[in-house]
KOLFI-772881 format. One line per 8 residues: number of its first residue (from 0); their letters; for each residue x, y, z of C-alpha. Coordinates in steps of 0.25 Angstrom, whole numbers. Example, Ala and Ser with C-alpha at 12.3 -4.5 7.8 and 13.67 -1.06 7.14 Angstrom:
BEGIN
0 = AS = 49 -18 31; 55 -4 29 $
//
This chain:
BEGIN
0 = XXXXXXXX = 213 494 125; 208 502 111; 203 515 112; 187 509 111; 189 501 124; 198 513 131; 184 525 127; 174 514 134 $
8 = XXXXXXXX = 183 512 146; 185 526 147; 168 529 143; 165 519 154; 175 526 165; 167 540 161; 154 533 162; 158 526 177 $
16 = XXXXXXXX = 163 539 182; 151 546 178; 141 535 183; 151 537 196; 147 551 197; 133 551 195; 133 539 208; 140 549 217 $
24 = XXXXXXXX = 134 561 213; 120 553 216; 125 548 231; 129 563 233; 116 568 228; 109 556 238; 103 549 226; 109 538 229 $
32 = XXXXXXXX = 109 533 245; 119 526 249; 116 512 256; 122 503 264; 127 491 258; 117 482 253; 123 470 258; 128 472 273 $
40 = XXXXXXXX = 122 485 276; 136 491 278; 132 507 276; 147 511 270; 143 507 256; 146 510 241; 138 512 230; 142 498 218 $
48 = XXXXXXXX = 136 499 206; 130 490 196; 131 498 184; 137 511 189; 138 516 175; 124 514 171; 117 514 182; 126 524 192 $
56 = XXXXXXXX = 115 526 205; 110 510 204; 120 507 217; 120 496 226; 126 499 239; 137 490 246; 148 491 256; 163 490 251 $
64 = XXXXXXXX = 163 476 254; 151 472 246; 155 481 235; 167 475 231; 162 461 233; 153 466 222; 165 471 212; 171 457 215 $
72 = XXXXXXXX = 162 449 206; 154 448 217; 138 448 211; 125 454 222; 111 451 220; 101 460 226; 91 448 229; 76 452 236 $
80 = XXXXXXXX = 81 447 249; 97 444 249; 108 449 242; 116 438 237; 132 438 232; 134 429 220; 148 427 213; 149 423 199 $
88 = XXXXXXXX = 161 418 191; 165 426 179; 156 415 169; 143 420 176; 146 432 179; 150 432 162; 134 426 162; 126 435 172 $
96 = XXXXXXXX = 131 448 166; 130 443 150; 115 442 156; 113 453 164; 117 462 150; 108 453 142; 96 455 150; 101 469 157 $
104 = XXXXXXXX = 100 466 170; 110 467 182; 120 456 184; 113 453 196; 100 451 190; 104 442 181; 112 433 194; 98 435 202 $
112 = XXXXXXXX = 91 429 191; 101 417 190; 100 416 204; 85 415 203; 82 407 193; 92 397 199; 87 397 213; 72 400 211 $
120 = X = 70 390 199 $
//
């Protein structure tokens, strides 16, 4: 590792740890609600984050169990109706997030749009 590559590892710890802070100090503060799980309801639930760093108090709440489906690869779409899971192989995923950063949307945005214009067309 040089010592370019161990500053922006090290910027990006200081930058979680304060994104962290700022999420905590919110839900103390009850700026933040906590909800149950959006998926089954189950009202133990923890706060995951899309983009903590950029976008600390953007939360989406799911129980343990969902949480780590999540952190598995596994992708949620928030649909108008249905929340739907989709697993990707690394190749698409390779895809959907090159798109989602050329277009700056969310990753699953861009899978909701795929999904769309594959059913819908």
């Amino acid at each position: 590792m040089t010592i370019k590559e161990r500053n922006e590892r090290i910027e990006k710890i200081e930058k979680r740890k304060t994104a962290r802070y700022i999420y905590r100090k919110a839900i103390k503060a009850n700026l933040i609600k906590k909800l149950p799980c959006k998926i089954c309801g189950d009202k133990n639930s923890e706060g995951h984050h899309e983009n903590l760093i950029d976008f600390p108090l953007k939360v989406v709440w799911l129980c343990a169990k969902h949480h780590q489906k999540i952190h598995r690869k596994n992708k949620i779409i928030k649909g108008k109706s249905k929340t739907i899971w989709v697993r990707v192989n690394k190749k698409t995923y390779g895809y959907i997030e090159k798109e989602s950063l050329n277009k700056e949307k969310t990753i699953s945005d861009v899978i909701r749009k795929i999904i769309e214009n594959y059913y819908c067309a």
